[in-house]
C-alpha positions as CSV (number, residue, x, y, z in Angstrom):
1,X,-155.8,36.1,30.0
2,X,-152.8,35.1,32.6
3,X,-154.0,38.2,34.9
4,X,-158.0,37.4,34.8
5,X,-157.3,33.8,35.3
6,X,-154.9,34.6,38.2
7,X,-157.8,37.2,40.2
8,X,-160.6,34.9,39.7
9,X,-157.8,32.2,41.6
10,X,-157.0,34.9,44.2
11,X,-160.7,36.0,44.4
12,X,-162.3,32.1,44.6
13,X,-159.6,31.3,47.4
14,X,-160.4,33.9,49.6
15,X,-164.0,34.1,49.6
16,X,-163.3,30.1,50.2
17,X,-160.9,30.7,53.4
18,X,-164.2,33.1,54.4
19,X,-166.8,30.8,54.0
20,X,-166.2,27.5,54.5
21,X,-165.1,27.1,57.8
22,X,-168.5,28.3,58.8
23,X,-170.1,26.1,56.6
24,X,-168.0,22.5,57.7
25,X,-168.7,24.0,61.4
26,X,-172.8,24.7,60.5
27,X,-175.1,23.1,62.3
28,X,-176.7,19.5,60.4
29,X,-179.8,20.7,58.1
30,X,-182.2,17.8,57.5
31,X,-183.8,17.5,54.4
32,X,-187.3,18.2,53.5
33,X,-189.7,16.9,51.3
34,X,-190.2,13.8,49.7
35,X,-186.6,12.2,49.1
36,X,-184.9,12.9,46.0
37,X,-181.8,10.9,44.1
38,X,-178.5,11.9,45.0
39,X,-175.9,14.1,43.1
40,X,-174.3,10.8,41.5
41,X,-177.9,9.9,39.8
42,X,-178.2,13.6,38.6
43,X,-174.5,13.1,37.5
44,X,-175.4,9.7,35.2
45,X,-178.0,11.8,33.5
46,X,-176.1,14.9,32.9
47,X,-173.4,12.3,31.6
48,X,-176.1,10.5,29.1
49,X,-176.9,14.0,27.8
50,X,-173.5,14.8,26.7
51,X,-173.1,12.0,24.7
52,X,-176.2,11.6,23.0
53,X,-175.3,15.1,21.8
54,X,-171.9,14.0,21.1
55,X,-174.2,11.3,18.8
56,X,-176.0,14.1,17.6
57,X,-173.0,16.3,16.6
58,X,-171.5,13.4,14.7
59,X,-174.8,13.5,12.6
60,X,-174.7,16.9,12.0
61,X,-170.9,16.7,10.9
62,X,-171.6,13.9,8.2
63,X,-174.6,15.1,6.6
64,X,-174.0,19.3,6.9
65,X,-170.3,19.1,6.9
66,X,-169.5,15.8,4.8
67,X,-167.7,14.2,7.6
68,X,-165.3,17.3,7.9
69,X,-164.8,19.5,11.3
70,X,-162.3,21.2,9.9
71,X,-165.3,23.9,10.3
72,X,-164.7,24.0,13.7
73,X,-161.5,22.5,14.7
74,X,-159.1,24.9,13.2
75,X,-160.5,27.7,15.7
76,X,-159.4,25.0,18.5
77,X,-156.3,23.3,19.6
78,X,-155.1,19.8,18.4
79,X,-156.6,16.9,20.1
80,X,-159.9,17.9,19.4
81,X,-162.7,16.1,17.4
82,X,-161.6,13.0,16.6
83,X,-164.8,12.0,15.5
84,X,-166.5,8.5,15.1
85,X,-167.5,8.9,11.7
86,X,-166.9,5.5,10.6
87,X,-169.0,3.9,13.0
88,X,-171.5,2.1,10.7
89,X,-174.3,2.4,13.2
90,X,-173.8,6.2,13.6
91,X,-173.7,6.4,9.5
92,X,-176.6,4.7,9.1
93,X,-178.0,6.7,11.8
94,X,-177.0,9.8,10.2
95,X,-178.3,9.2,6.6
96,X,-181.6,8.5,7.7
97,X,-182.0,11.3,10.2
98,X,-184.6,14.1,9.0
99,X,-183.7,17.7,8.7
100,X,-179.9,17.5,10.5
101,X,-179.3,21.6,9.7
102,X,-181.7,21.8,13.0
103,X,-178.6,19.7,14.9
104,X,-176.5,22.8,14.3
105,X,-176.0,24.2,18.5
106,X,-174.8,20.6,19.0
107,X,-171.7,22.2,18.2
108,X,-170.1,23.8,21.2
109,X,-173.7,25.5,22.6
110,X,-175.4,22.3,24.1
111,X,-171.9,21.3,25.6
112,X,-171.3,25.0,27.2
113,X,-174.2,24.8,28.6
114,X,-173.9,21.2,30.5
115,X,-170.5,21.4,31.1
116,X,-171.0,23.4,34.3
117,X,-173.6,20.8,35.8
118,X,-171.1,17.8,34.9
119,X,-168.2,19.7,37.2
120,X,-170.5,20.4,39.6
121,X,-172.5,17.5,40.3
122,X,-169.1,15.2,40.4
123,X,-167.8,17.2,43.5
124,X,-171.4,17.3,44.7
125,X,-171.0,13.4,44.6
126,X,-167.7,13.0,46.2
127,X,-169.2,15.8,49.3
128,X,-171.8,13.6,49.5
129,X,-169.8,10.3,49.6
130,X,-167.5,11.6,52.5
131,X,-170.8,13.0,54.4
132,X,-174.3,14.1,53.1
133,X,-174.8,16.9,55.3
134,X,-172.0,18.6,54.8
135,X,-172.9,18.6,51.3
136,X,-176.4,20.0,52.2
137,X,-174.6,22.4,53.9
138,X,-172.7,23.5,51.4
139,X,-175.8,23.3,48.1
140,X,-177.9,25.9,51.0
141,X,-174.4,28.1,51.6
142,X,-173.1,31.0,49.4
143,X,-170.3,28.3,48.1
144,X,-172.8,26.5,45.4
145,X,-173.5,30.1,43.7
146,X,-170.4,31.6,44.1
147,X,-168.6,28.4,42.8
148,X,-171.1,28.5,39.7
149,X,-170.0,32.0,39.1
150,X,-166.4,31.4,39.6
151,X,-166.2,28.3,37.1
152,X,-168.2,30.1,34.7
153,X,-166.4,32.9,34.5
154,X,-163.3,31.0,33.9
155,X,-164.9,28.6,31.1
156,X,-165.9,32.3,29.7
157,X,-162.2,33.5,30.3
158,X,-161.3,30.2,28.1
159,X,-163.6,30.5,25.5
160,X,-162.6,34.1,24.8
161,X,-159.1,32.7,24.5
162,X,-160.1,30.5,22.1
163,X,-162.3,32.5,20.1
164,X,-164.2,31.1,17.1
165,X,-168.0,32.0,15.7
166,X,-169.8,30.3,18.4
167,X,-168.2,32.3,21.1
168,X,-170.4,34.4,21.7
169,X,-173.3,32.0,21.6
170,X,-172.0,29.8,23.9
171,X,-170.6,32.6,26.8
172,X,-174.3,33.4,26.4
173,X,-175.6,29.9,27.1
174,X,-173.1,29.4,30.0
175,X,-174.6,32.4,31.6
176,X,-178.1,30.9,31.6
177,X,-176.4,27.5,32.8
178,X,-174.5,29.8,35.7
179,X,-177.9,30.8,36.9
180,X,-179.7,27.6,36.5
181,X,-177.7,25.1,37.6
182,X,-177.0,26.0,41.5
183,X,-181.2,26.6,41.8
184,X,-181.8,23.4,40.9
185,X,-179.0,21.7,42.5
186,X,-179.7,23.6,45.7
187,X,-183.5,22.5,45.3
188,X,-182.5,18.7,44.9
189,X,-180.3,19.4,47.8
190,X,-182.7,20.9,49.9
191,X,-185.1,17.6,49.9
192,X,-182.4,15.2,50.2
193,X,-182.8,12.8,53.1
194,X,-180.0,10.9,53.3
195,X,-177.9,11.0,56.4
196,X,-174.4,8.5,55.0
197,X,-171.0,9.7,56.2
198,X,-168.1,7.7,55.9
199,X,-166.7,6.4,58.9
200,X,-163.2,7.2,60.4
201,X,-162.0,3.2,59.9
202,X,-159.1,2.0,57.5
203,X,-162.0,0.1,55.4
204,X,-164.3,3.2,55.4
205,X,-161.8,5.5,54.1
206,X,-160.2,3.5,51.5
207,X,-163.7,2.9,50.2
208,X,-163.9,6.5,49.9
209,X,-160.7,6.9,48.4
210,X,-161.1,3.6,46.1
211,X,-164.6,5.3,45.4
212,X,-163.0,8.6,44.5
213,X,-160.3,7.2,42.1
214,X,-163.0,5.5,40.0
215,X,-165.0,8.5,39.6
216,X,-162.2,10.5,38.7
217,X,-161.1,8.2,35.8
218,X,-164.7,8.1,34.9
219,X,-164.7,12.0,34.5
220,X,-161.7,11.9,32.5
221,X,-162.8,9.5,30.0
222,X,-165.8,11.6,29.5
223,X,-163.6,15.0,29.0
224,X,-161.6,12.8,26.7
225,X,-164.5,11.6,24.3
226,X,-167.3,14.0,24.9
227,X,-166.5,17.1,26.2
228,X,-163.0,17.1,23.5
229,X,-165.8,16.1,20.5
230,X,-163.5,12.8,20.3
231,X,-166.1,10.1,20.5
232,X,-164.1,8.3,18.4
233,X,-161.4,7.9,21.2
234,X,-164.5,5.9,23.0
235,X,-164.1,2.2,21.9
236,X,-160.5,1.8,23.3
237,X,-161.4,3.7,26.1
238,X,-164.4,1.1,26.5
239,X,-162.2,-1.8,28.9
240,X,-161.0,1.1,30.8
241,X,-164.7,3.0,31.6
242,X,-165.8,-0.5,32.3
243,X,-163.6,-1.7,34.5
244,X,-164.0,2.0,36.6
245,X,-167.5,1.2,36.7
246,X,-167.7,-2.1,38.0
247,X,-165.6,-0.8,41.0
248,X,-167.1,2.1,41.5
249,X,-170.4,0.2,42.0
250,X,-168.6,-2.6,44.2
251,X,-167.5,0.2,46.3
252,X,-170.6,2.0,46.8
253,X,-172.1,-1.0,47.7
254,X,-169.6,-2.0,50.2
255,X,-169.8,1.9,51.4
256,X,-173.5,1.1,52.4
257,X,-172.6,-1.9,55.2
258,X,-169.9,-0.2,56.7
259,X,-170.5,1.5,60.3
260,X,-168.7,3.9,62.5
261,X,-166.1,2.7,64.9
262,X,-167.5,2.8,68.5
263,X,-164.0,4.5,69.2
264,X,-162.9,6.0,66.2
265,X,-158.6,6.4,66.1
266,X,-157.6,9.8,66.6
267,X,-155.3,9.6,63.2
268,X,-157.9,8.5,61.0
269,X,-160.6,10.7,62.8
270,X,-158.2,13.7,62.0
271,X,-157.9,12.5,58.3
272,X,-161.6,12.2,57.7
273,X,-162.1,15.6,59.2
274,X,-158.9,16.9,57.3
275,X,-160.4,15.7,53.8
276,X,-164.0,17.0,55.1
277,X,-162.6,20.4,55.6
278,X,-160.5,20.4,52.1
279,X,-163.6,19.3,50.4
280,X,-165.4,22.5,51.3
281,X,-162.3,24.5,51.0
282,X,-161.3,23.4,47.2
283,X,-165.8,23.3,45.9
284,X,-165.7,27.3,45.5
285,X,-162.0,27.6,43.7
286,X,-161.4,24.3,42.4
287,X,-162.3,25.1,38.2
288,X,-160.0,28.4,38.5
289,X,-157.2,26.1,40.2
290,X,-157.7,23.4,37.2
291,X,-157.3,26.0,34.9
292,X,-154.8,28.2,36.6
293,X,-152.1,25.8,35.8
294,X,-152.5,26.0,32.7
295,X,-153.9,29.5,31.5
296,X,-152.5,31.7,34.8
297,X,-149.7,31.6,37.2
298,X,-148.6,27.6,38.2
299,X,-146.5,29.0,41.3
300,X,-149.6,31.0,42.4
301,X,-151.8,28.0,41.8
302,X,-149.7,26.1,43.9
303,X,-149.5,28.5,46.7
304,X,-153.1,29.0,46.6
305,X,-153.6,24.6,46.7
306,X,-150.9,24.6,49.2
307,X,-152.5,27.7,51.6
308,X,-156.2,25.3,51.2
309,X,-154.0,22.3,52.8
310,X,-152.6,23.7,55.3
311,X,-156.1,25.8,56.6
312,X,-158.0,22.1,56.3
313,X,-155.5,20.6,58.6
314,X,-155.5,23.5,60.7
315,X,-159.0,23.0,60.7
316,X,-158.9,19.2,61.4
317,X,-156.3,19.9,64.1
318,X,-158.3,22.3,66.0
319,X,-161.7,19.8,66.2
320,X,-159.3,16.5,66.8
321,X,-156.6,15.6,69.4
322,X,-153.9,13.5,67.3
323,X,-150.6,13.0,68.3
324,X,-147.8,14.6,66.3
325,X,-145.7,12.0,66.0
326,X,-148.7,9.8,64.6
327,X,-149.5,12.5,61.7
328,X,-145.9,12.6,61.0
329,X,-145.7,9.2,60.2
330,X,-148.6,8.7,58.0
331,X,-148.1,11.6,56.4
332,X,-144.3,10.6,55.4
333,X,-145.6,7.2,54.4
334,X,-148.2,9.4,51.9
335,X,-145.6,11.9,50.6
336,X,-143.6,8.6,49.4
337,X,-146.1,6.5,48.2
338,X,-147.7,10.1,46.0
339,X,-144.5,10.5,44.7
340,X,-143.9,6.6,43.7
341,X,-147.2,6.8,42.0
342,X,-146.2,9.6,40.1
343,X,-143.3,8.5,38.7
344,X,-144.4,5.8,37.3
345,X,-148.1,6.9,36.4
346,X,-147.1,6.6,32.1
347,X,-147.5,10.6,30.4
348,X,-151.1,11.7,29.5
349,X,-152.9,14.5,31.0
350,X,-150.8,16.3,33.5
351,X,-154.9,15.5,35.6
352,X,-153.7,11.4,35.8
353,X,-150.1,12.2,37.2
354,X,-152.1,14.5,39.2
355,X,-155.2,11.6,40.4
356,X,-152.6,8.4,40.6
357,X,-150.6,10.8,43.1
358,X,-153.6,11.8,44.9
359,X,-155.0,8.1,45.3
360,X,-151.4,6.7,46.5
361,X,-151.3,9.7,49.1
362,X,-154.7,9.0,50.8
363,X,-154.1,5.5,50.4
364,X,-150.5,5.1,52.0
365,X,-151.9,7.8,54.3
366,X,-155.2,5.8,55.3
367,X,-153.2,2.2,55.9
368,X,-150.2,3.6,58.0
369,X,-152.7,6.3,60.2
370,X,-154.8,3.2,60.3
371,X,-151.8,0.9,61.8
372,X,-150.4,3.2,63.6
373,X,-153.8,4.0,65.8
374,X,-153.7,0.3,66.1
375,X,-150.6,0.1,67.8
376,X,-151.0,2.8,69.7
C-alpha cells in the first residue's frame, strides 16, 4: 500500500511539473455555446445528492438492519457511521418507505461513485474563483483526465486497504465515475462564458482567500457527516455549516463588484500569479498528496508539496518583476502568522491545522504584500 500510494505521488507530480506550466501559459479559450452554471452550482448538486443518500442509507439501516451498521462498520475504521437514527422525522420516514431492500447500494456504491465529482468540482470552483479561464484551460487540458485517473486510483488503492464485501462493487463504480466525470465536466467547461478573475488588490485577494476558507470548512463538514456515513454528527455541525455559508455568499457577492487595479502592485500581482500557477500545479496530484500523508511516505509528500511551491513561484517570478526584499517581507509576515494559526487551531483533523495555517499564510501574506506595494 505505502509503495502504490507513494508512485501514484511521484507519477501525479511529474506529469503535473510537465503539463501545467503550458497550460497557466495557454492562450485564453472562450466558451462556446449557450452559457452554462459554474463548477460551484454543479458542486451544490453533487452536495444535495450525497446526502439525500446519506437519508436513504439511514432508511435502509433501520428497516433491513434494525438500526445496526455493525454490518458494515466493523470492515471500517472508528469514526464511521454515526448514524441519525433517532431523528423522528427520518424514523417516520423510514417506516413508511416501500420496499427499502431496493436502498441496498446506498451503502458505499452511490458514495464511490460521487465522491470523485465532489473533489473535483470544489477545486474546479476555487480555479474558477481565482480566474475562469484558466480553469477552462485546465477542464480542455490533459490535467482534468489525468487528475480523474490519479484520484481514482488512489480511492481504489484505499478501498483495497480497507477491504469489506462491497469492494469490489464500488472500485467498479468508481471506474465508471473515473470515465464519466471529466466528459462531462470538460463539456460544462467547454460552454462556460464567464470571463471573472480576481484582481491583484489587497480586497480582491482576501475575498479569495476569505472565499476559499469557507469552502474548505464547507467540504469538511460534508466529509464529516456524509461521505464518513455520520449524519448524525450534522445537527451540531449545523451553526458551523451555516455560518460558512452566509460568508461564503457575502464574499462571492462582494467578489462580483470588485475591479482590477489600473496599476496592479508588483507583490500582490506576483501572489496572484503565484497562487494561479500552484492552483494548476496541485489539480493533477492533489488527492494522492491528501492521502500520501497518511497511507504513503509524509517526508516524500512533503518534498513533493514543497517541489510544487517552489516551481509556482518560479513560475510567478519569471512572468512578474517584484522586488526581493518586498517578497521577503510578506512572506516572513505569512510564515508567522501560518504558524500562530496553527498552534492554536484546537486538534481535529490533521485537514483544519492544515486550512487555519493555509488561510493565516495568504492572509498575513495578502495585507503586508499589500502595505508594503503601498509604501513603496
Amino acid at each position: 500500500m505505502n509503495v502504490a500510494v507513494d508512485t501514484v505521488v511521484l507519477v501525479s507530480v511529474v506529469l503535473a511539473l510537465a503539463l501545467a506550466p503550458r497550460v497557466v501559459r495557454g492562450r485564453a479559450v472562450p466558451g462556446a455555446g449557450r452559457p452554462v452554471p459554474p463548477p460551484l452550482a454543479a458542486l451544490v448538486v453533487v452536495t444535495g445528492l450525497i446526502y439525500v443518500n446519506q437519508v436513504l442509507f439511514t432508511v435502509y439501516v433501520l428497516r433491513v438492519h434494525g438500526g445496526d451498521p455493525s454490518f458494515i462498520a466493523r470492515y471500517l475504521p472508528t469514526g464511521w457511521f454515526d448514524l441519525a437514527s433517532a431523528n423522528p422525522v427520518l424514523r417516520r420516514l423510514a417506516f413508511g418507505f416501500p420496499a427499502p431492500s431496493l436502498l441496498a447500494p446506498s451503502v458505499l456504491r452511490v458514495q464511490a461513485f460521487l465522491e470523485l465529482p465532489f473533489v473535483l468540482l470544489a477545486f474546479a470552483t476555487v480555479v474558477r474563483w481565482l480566474d475562469a479561464g484558466l480553469w477552462r484551460r485546465i477542464a480542455r487540458s490533459a490535467l482534468l483526465p489525468l487528475a480523474s485517473v490519479s484520484y481514482t486510483v488512489v480511492f481504489c488503492l484505499v478501498e483495497w486497504d480497507l477491504r469489506n464485501p462491497y469492494t469490489v462493487d464500488d472500485i467498479v463504480v468508481r471506474g465508471v465515475s473515473a470515465v464519466v466525470t471529466p466528459y462531462v465536466l470538460a463539456r460544462l467547461a467547454a460552454r462556460e462564458t464567464g470571463a471573472s478573475r480576481t484582481p491583484a488588490s489587497m480586497p480582491g485577494l482576501l475575498v479569495f482567500i476569505g472565499s476559499l476558507g469557507a469552502l474548505g470548512v464547507l467540504v469538511l463538514v460534508v466529509y464529516d457527516t456524509a461521505l464518513l456515513y455520520n449524519l448524525g454528527r450534522l445537527g451540531e455541525r449545523l451553526p458551523m455549516t451555516a455560518s460558512a455559508v452566509g460568508v461564503l455568499i457575502v464574499l462571492r457577492r462582494l467578489a462580483a463588484r470588485l475591479a482590477e487595479p489600473s496599476t496592479p502592485g508588483p507583490t500582490l500581482a506576483f501572489v496572484r500569479h503565484t497562487l494561479g500557477n500552484w492552483l494548476a500545479l496541485f489539480f493533477l496530484p492533489a488527492l494522492a498528496v491528501r492521502y500520501g500523508v497518511m497511507f504513503g511516505t509524509p517526508q516524500l509528500v512533503a518534498a513533493s508539496g514543497l517541489l510544487m511551491v517552489v516551481t509556482a513561484v518560479g513560475l510567478a517570478w519569471r512572468d512578474v518583476a517584484v522586488q526581493a526584499w518586498r517578497l521577503g517581507a510578506a512572506v516572513l509576515a505569512a510564515a508567522v502568522g501560518a504558524c500562530a494559526a496553527a498552534w492554536v487551531t484546537p486538534e481535529s483533523y490533521y485537514e483544519v491545522t492544515l486550512l487555519s495555517a493555509t488561510a493565516a499564510f495568504l492572509v498575513t501574506g495578502v495585507v503586508v504584500g499589500g502595505l508594503v506595494d503601498d509604501r513603496a
